[in-house]
Each structure stands twice: as C-alpha cells, then as structure tokens.
KOLVEX-256877 format. One line per 3 residues: their letters; for each residue x, y, z of N, C-alpha, C, O. Coordinates in nm, 3 decimals, padded with zeros to 5 digits. Example, Ala and Ser with C-alpha at 12.3 -4.5 7.8 and 13.67 -1.06 7.14 Angstrom:
<recs>
AS> 01.319:-00.569:00.780:01.230:-00.450:00.780:01.320:-00.330:00.780:01.424:-00.332:00.846; 01.285:-00.225:00.708:01.367:-00.106:00.714:01.290:00.003:00.787:01.341:00.114:00.804
</recs>
This chain:
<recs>
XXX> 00.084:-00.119:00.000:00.000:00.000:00.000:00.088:00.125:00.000:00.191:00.129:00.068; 00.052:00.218:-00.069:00.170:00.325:-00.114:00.090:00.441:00.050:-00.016:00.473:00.104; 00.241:00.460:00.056:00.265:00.572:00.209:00.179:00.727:00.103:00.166:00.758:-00.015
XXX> 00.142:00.781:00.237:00.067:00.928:00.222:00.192:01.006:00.111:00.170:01.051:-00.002; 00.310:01.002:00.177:00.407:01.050:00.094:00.456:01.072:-00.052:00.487:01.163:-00.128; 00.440:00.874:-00.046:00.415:00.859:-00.207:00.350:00.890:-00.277:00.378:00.897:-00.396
XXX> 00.231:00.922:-00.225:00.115:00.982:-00.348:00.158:01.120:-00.358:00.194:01.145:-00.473; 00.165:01.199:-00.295:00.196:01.344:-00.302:00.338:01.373:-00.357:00.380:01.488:-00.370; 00.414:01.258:-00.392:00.582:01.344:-00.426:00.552:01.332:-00.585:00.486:01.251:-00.651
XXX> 00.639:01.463:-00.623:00.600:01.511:-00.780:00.634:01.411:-00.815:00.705:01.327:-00.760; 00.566:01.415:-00.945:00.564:01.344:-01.050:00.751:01.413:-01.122:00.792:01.527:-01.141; 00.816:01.275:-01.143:00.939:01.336:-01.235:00.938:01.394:-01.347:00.826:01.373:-01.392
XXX> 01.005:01.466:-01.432:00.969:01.598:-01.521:01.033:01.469:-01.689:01.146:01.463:-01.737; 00.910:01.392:-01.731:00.962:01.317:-01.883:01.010:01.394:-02.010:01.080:01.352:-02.102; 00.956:01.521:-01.992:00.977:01.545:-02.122:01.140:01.610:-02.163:01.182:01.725:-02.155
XXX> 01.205:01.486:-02.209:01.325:01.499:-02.267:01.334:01.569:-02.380:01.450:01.563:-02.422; 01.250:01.645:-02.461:01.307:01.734:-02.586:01.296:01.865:-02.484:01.383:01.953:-02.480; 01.228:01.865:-02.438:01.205:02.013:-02.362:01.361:02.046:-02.255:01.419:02.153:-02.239
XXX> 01.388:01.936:-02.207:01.530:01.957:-02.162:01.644:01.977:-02.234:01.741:02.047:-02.205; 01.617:01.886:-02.364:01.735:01.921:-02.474:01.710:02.054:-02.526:01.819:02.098:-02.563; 01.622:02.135:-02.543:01.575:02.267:-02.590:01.619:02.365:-02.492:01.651:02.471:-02.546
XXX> 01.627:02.365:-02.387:01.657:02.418:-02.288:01.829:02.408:-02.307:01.893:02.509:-02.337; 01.883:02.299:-02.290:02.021:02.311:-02.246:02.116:02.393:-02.418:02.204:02.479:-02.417; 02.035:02.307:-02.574:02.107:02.357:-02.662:02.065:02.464:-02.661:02.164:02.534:-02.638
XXX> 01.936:02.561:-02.676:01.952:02.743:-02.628:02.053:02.775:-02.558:02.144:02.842:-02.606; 02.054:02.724:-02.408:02.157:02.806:-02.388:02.282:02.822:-02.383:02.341:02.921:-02.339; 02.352:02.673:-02.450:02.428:02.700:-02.517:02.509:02.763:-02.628:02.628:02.794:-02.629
XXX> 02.371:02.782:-02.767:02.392:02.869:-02.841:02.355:02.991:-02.811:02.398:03.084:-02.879; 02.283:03.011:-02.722:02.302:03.212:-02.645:02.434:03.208:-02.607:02.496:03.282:-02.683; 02.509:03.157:-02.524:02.610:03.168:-02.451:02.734:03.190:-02.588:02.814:03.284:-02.589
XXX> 02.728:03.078:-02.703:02.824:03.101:-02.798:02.793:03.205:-02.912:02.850:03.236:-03.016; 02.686:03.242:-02.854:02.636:03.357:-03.042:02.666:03.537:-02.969:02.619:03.646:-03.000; 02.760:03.495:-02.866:02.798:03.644:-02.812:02.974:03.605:-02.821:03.067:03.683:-02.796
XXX> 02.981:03.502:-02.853:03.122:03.482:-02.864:03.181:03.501:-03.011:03.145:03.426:-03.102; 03.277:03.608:-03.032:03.336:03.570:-03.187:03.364:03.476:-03.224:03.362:03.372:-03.159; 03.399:03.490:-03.346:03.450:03.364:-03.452:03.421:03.217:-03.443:03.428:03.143:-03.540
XXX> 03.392:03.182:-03.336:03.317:03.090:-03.283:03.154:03.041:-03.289:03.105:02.930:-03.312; 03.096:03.165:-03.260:02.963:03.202:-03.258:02.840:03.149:-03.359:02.719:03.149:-03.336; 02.919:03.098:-03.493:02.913:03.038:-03.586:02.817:02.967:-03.518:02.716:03.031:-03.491
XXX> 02.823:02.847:-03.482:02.796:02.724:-03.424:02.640:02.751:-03.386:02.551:02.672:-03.419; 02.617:02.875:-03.309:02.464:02.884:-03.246:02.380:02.910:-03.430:02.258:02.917:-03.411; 02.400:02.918:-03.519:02.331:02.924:-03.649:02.293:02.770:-03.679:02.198:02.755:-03.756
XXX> 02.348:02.667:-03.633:02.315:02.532:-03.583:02.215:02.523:-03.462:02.100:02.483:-03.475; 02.264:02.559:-03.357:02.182:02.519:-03.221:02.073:02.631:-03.201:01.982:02.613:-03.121; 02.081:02.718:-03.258:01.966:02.817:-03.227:01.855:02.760:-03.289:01.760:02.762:-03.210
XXX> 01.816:02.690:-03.434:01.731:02.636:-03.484:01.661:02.503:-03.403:01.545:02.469:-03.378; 01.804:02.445:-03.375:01.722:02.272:-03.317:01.700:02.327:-03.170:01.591:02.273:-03.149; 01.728:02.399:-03.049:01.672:02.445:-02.996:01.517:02.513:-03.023:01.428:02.503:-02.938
XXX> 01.505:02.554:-03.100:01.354:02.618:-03.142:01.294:02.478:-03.160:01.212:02.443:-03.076; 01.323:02.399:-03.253:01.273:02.333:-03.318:01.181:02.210:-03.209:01.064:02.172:-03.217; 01.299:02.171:-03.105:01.306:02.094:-03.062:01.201:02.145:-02.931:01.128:02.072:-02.864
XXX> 01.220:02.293:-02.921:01.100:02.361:-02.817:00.978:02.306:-02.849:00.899:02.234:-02.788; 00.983:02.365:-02.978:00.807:02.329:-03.029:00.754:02.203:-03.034:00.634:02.184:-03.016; 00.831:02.117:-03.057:00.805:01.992:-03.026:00.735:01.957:-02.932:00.618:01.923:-02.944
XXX> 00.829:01.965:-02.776:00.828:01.967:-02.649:00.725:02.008:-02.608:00.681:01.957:-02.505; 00.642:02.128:-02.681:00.514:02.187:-02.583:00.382:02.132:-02.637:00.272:02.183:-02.617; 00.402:02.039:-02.697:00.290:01.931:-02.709:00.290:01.793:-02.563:00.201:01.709:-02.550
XXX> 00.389:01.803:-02.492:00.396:01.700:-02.382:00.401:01.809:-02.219:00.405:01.929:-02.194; 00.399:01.676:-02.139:00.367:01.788:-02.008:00.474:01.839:-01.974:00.574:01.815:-02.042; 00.485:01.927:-01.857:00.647:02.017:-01.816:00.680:02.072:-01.945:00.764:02.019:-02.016
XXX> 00.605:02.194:-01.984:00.662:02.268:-02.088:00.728:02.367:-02.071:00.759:02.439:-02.165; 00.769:02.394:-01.925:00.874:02.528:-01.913:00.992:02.521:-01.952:01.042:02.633:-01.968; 01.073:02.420:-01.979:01.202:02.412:-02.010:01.200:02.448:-02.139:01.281:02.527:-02.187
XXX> 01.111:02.394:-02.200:01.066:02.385:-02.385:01.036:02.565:-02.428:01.068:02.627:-02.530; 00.979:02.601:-02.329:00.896:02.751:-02.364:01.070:02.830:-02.327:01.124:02.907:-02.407; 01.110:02.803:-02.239:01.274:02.843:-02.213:01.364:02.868:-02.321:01.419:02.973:-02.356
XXX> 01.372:02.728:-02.379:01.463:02.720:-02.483:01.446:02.795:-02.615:01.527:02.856:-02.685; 01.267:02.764:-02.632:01.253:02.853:-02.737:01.300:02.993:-02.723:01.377:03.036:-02.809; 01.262:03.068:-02.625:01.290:03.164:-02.598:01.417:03.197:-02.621:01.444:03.305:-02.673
XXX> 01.533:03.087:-02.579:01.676:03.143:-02.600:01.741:03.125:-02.757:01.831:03.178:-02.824; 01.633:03.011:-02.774:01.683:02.975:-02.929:01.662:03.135:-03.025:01.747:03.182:-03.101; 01.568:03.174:-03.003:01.548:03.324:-03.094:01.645:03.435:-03.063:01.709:03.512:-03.134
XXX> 01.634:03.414:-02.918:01.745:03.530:-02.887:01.910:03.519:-02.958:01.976:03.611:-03.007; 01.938:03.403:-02.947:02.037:03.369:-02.995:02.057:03.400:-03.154:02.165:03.429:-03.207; 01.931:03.388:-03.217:01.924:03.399:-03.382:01.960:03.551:-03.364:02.080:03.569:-03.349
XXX> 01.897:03.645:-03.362:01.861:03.756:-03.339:02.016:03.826:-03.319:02.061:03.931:-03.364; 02.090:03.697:-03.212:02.223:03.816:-03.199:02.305:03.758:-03.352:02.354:03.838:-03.431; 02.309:03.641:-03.368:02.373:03.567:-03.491:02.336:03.730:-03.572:02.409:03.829:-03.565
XXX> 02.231:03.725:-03.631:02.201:03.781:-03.748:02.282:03.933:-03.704:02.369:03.967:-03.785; 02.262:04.022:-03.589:02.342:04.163:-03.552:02.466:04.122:-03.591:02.520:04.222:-03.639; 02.543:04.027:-03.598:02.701:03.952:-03.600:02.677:04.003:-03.740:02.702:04.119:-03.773
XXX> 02.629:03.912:-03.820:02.622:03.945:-03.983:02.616:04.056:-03.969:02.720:04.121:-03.979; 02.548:04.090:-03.954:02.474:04.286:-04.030:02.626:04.385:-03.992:02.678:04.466:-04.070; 02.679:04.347:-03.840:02.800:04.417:-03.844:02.912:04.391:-03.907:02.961:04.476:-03.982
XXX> 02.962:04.286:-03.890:02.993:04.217:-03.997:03.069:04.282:-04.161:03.180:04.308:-04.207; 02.903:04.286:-04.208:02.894:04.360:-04.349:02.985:04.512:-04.388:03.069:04.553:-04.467; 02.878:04.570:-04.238:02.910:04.711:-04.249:03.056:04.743:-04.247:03.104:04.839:-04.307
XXX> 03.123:04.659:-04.177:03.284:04.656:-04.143:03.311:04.660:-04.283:03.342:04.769:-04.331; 03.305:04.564:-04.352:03.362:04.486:-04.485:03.318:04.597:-04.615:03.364:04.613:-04.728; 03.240:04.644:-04.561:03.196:04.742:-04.657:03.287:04.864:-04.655:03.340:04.909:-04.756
XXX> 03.305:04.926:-04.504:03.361:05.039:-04.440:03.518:05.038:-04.516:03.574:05.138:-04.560; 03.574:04.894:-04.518:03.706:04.878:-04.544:03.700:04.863:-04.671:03.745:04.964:-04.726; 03.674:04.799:-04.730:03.661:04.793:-04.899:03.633:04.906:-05.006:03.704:04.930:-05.103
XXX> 03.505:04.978:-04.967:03.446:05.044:-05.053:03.419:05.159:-05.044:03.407:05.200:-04.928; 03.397:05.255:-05.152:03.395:05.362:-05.144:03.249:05.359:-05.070:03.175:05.261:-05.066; 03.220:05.508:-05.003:03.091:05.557:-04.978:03.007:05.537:-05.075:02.918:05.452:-05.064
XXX> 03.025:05.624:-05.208:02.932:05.601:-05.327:02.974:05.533:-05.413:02.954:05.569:-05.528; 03.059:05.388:-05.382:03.084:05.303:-05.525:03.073:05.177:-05.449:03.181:05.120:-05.435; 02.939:05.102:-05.381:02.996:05.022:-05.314:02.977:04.869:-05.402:02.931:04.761:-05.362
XXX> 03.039:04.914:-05.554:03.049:04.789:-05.595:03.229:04.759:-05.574:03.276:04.647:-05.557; 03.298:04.867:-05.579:03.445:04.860:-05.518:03.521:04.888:-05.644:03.642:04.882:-05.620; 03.496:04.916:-05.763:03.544:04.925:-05.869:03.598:05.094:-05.807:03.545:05.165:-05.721
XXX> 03.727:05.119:-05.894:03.778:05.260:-05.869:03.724:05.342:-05.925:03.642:05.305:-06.009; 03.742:05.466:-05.907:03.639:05.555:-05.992:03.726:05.668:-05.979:03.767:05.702:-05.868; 03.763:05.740:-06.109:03.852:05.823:-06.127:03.760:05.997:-06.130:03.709:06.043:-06.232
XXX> 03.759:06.059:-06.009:03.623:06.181:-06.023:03.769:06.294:-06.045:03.748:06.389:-05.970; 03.882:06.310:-06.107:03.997:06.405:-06.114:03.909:06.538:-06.214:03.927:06.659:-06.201; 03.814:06.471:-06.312:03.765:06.564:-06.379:03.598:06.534:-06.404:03.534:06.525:-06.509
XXX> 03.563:06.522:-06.280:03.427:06.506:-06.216:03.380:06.688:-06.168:03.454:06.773:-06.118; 03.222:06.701:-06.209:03.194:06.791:-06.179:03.179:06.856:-06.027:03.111:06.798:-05.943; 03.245:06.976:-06.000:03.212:07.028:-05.839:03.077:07.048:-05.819:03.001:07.117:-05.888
XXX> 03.045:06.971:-05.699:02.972:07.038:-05.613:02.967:07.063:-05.477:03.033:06.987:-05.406; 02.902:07.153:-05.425:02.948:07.257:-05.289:02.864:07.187:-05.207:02.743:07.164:-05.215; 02.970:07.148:-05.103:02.944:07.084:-04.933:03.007:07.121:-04.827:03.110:07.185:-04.847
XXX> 02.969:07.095:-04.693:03.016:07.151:-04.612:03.093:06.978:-04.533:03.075:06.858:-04.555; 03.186:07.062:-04.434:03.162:06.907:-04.344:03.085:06.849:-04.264:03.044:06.735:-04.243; 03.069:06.985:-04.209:02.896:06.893:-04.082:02.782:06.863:-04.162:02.708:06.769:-04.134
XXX> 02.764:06.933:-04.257:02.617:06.932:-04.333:02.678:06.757:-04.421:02.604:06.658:-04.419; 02.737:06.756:-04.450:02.787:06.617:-04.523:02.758:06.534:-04.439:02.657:06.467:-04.463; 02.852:06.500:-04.279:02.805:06.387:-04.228:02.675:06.365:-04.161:02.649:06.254:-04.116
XXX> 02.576:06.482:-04.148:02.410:06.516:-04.109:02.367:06.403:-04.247:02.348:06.282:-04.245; 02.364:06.486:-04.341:02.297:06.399:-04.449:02.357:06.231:-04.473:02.278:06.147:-04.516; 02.509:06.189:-04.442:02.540:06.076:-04.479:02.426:05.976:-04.346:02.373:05.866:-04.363
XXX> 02.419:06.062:-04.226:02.355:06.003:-04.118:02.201:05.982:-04.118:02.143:05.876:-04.092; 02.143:06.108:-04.154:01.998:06.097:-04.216:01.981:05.979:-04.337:01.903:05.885:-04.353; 02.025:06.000:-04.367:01.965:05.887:-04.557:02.098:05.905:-04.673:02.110:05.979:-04.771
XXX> 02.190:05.802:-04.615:02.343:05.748:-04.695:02.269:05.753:-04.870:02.332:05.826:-04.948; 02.154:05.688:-04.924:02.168:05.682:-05.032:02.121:05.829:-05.090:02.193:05.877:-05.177; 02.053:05.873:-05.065:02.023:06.036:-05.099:02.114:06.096:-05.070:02.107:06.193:-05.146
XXX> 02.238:06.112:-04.984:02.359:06.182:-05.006:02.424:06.097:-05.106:02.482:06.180:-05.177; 02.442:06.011:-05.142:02.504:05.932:-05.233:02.448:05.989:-05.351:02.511:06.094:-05.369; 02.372:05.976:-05.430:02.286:06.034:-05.516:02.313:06.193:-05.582:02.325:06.241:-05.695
XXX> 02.313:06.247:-05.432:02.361:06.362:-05.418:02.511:06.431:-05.494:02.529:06.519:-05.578; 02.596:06.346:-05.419:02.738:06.427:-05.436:02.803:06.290:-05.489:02.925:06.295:-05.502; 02.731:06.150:-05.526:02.802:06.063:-05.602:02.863:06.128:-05.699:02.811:06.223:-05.757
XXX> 02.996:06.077:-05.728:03.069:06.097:-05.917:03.082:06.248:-05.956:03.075:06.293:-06.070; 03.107:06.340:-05.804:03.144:06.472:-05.830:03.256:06.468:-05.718:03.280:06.390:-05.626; 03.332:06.619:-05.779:03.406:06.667:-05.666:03.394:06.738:-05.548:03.340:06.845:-05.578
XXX> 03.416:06.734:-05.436:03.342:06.845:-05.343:03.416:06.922:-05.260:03.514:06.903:-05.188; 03.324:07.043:-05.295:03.441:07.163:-05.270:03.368:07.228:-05.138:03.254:07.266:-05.111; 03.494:07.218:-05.072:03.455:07.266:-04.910:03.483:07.408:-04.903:03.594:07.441:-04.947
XXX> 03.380:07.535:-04.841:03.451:07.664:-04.812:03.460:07.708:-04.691:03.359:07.708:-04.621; 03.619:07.767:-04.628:03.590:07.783:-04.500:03.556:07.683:-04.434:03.442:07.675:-04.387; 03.623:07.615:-04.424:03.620:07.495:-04.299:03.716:07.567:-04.198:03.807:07.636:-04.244
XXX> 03.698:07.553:-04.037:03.796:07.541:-03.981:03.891:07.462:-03.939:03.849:07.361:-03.881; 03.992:07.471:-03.947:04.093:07.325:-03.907:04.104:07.288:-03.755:04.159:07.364:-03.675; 04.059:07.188:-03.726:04.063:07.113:-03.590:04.215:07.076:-03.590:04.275:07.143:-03.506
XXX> 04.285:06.998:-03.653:04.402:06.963:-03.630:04.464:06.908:-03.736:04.400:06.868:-03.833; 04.674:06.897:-03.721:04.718:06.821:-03.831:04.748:06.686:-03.845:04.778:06.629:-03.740; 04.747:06.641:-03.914:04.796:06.471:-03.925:04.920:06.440:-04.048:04.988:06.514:-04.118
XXX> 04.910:06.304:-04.034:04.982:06.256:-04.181:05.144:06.290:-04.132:05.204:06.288:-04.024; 05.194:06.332:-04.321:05.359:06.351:-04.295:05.367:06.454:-04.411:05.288:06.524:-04.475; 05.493:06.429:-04.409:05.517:06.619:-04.513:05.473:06.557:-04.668:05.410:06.630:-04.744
XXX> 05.505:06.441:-04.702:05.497:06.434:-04.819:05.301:06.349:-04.842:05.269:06.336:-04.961; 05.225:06.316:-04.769:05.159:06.309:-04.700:05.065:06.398:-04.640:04.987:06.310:-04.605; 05.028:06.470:-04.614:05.000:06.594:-04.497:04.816:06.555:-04.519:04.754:06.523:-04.620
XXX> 04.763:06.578:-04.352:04.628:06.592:-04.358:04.597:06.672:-04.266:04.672:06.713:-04.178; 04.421:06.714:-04.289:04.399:06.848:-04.187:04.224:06.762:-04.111:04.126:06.731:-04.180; 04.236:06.747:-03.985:04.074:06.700:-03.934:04.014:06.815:-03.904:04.067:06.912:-03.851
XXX> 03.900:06.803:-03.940:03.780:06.937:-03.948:03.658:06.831:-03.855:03.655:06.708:-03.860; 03.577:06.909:-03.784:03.487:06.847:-03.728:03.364:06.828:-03.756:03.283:06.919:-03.742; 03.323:06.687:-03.808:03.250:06.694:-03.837:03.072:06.703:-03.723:02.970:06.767:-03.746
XXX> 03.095:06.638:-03.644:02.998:06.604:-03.559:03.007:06.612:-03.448:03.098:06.539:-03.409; 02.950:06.676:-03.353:02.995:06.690:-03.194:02.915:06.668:-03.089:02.808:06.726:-03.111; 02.913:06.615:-02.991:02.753:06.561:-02.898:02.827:06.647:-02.772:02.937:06.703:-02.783
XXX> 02.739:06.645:-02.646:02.794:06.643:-02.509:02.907:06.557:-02.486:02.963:06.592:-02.383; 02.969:06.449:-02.547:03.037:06.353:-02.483:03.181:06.336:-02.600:03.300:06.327:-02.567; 03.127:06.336:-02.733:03.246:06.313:-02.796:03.286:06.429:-02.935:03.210:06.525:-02.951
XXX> 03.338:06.421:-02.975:03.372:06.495:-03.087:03.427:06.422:-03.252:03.529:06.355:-03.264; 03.359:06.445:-03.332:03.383:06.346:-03.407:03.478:06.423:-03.548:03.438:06.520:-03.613; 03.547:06.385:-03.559:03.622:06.477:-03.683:03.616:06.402:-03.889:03.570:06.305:-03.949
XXX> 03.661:06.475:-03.908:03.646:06.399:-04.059:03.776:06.445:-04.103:03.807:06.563:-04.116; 03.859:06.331:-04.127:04.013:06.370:-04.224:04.034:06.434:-04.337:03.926:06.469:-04.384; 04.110:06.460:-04.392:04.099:06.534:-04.528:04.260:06.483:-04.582:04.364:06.535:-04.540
XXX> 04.256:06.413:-04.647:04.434:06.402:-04.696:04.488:06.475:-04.853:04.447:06.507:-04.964; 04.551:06.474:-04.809:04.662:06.599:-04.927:04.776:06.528:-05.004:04.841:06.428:-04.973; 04.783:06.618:-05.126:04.910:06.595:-05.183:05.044:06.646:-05.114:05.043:06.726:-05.020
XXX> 05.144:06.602:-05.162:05.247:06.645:-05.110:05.266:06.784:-05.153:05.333:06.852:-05.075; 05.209:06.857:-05.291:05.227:06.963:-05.353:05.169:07.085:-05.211:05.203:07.201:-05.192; 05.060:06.986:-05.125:04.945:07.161:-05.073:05.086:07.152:-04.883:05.072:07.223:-04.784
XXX> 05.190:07.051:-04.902:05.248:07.031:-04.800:05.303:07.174:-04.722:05.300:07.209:-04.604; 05.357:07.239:-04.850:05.422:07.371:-04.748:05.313:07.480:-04.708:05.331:07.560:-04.616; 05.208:07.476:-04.779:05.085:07.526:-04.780:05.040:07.513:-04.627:05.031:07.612:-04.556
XXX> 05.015:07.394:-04.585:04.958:07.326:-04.481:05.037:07.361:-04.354:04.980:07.404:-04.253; 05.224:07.335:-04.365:05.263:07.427:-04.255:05.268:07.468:-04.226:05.319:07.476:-04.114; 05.189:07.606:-04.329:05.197:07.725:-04.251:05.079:07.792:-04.191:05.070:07.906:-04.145
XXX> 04.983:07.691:-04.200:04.839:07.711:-04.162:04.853:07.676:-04.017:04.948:07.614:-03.968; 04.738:07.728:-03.947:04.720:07.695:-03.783:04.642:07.634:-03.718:04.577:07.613:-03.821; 04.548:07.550:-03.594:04.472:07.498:-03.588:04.360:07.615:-03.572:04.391:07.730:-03.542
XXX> 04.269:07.585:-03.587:04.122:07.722:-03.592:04.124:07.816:-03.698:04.041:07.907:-03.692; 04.213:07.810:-03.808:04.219:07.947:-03.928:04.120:07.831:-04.034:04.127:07.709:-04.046; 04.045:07.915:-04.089:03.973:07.839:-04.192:04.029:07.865:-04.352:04.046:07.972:-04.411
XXX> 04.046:07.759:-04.387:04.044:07.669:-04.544:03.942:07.634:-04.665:03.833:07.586:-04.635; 03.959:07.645:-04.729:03.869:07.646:-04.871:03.945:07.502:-04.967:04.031:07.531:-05.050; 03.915:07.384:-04.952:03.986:07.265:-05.033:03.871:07.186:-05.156:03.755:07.207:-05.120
XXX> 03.877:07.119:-05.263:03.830:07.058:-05.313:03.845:06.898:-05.329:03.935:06.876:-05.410; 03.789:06.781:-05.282:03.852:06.671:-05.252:03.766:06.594:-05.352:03.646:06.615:-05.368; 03.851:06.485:-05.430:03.810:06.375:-05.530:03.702:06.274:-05.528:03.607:06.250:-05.603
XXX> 03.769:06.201:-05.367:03.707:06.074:-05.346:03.682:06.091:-05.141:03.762:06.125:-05.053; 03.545:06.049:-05.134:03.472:06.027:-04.981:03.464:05.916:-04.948:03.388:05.849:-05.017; 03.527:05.850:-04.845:03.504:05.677:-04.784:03.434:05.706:-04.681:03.386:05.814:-04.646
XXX> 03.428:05.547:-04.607:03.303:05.528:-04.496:03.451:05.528:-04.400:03.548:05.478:-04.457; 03.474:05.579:-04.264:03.552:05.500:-04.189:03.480:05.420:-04.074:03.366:05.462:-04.059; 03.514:05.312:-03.986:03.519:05.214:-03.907:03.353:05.300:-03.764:03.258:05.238:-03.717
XXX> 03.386:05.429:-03.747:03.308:05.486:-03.634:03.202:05.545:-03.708:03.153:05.647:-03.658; 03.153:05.500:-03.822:03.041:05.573:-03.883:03.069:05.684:-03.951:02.971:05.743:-03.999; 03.159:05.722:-03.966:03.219:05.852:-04.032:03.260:05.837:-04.201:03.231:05.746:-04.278
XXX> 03.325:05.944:-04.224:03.343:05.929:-04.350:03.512:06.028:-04.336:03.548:06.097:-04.241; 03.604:05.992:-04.500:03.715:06.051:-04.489:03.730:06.100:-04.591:03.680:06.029:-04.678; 03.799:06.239:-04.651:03.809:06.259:-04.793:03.971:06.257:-04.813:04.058:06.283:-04.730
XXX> 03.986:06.215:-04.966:04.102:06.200:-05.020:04.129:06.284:-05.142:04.036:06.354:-05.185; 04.260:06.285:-05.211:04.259:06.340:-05.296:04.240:06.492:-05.315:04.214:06.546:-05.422; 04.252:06.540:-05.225:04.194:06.683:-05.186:04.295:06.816:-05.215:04.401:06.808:-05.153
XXX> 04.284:06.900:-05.272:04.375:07.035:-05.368:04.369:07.104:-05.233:04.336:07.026:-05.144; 04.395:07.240:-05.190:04.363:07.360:-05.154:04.311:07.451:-05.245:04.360:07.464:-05.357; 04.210:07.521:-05.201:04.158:07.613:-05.314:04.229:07.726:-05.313:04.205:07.815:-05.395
</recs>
C-alpha cells in the first residue's frame, strides 16, 4: 500500500526534448555572443527552437517555452554579427558612393558645394540620398575650420569636425598631396580653409574621410 508520501511526491519531469531545448539554447546564447566561434549557435539556435516546439505538445513545458525563448534570442544576436559584420567589410573595402568597389577616377568630375557637418548630417539621415547627391562629383569645401594636423610632409592631412555631442567629438580627415604640403605648414589649428577633394570613404566609427583633396 503506497505511504501518504508517495502519493503526493512530484511526479518526475519526462519530457526529454524540452530539456534538450533548454540546455542547446543556452548553449547557443552563450556562444552567439562569442566571436569567430559564434558560428555554431546558427546550428543550435534552430534545433533548440525546433526541438522547443516539439516539447510543448507534452507535459512540463517550461524548459521547452525556455529554450525557445533562448533559441530566438540567440538567432537575433547571430544575425546583428552578420549585419555588423557587413558594415565593417563594406567600411574597409568600398567607397561611400561606389559600393560595388570598382575605382572611380572623379579628377575631372563635376564640383559640387558641401560643407563638413552638413555632409556627415545627411550621410547620417539617408546614406543613399547623399550618395545620389554628391556621387561621381568633386566636393568643394569653403571655410572649414581646421581642428588639427595629421599625416607627414609628403603626406599631410587636416581633421575638421565633423559632428559633436555632449560627450564626444567626431572629426572627418581630409588628406593631401604632397604639392598643398608647405601650404599646410603654414596654416594653424582654428584658421579656416577652402579645399576641393576627389574621393569620400566610410571610416570604421560611422564617419566618412576625404582623399585626394587640392587647396583652393
């Protein structure tokens, strides 16, 4: 005859997909925040889901409702991995407005007039409408002030600012021929400049850099 005890102690928890759903989520959460590695949860994030849904057709479905849960989360960061990813590969490769990567010679491309803050406002608002914009021309800056120098003599660059919050300050490069070099030494930080520059890239912090750039 079964003791008072026995009747009342839980019932043990059968449903084994719901535990496997549980443990591969959070394994692939735990690896889809890890680089180069992270790979792997694009595997376990699915059979975790998969294996959730299964699971919540049998009893003890919290582990199952768990896993699902981590299985998405996990997709979700996978896919941010890609998307950054891209943007990197893009940032380093390609021009702003050529992002098939082919070179593009703008030496006798038509001017048109930009500023630097107003440039990286619009690259930040809507990249392809500034693209559109000042794609496959030259752009001629007036009166910029110079934030600071960079580069080398044969070399030489000047950062102008492009963007500035409470917290950081964001600048935009400008690089030179060696010809605007003695030009440039004798300029100061805060005197403003009038330059025309060829070619605009993306850099790494969301920014952009110009090259190729004359003094006017």
């Amino acid at each position: 005859m079964a003791t008072v005890s026995e009747s009342i102690a839980p019932k043990p928890d059968r449903n084994s997909l719901g535990k496997a759903a549980f443990i591969i989520g959070l394994i692939g959460l735990i690896m889809s925040f890890i680089p180069f590695i992270g790979f792997v949860s694009w595997l376990l994030a699915p059979l975790a889901i998969v294996f959730g849904l299964i699971a919540l057709r049998r009893p003890s479905r919290s582990l199952a409702i768990v896993g699902i849960i981590m299985g998405v989360i996990a997709l979700f960061v996978c896919v941010q991995w890609v998307r950054g990813t891209q943007k990197v590969a893009q940032a380093m490769s390609s021009d702003t407005f050529n992002n098939d990567g082919k070179p593009v010679d703008n030496a006798s491309a038509p001017i048109v007039n930009a500023s630097v803050r107003g440039l990286w406002k619009e690259l930040e608002d809507n990249k392809i409408a500034a693209g559109k914009k000042y794609g496959g021309h030259r752009l001629a800056f007036t009166d910029e002030r110079i934030h600071d120098f960079g580069g080398t003599a044969s070399e030489p660059t000047m950062d102008f600012v492009g963007k500035e919050d409470e917290f950081m300050i964001y600048t935009v490069t400008a690089s030179f021929d060696a010809a605007d070099g003695q030009k440039i030494s004798a300029l100061k930080k805060g005197q403003k400049v009038s330059f025309v520059c060829e070619q605009i890239g993306e850099t790494l912090t969301e920014g952009y850099s110009l090259s190729n750039c004359r003094l006017g």
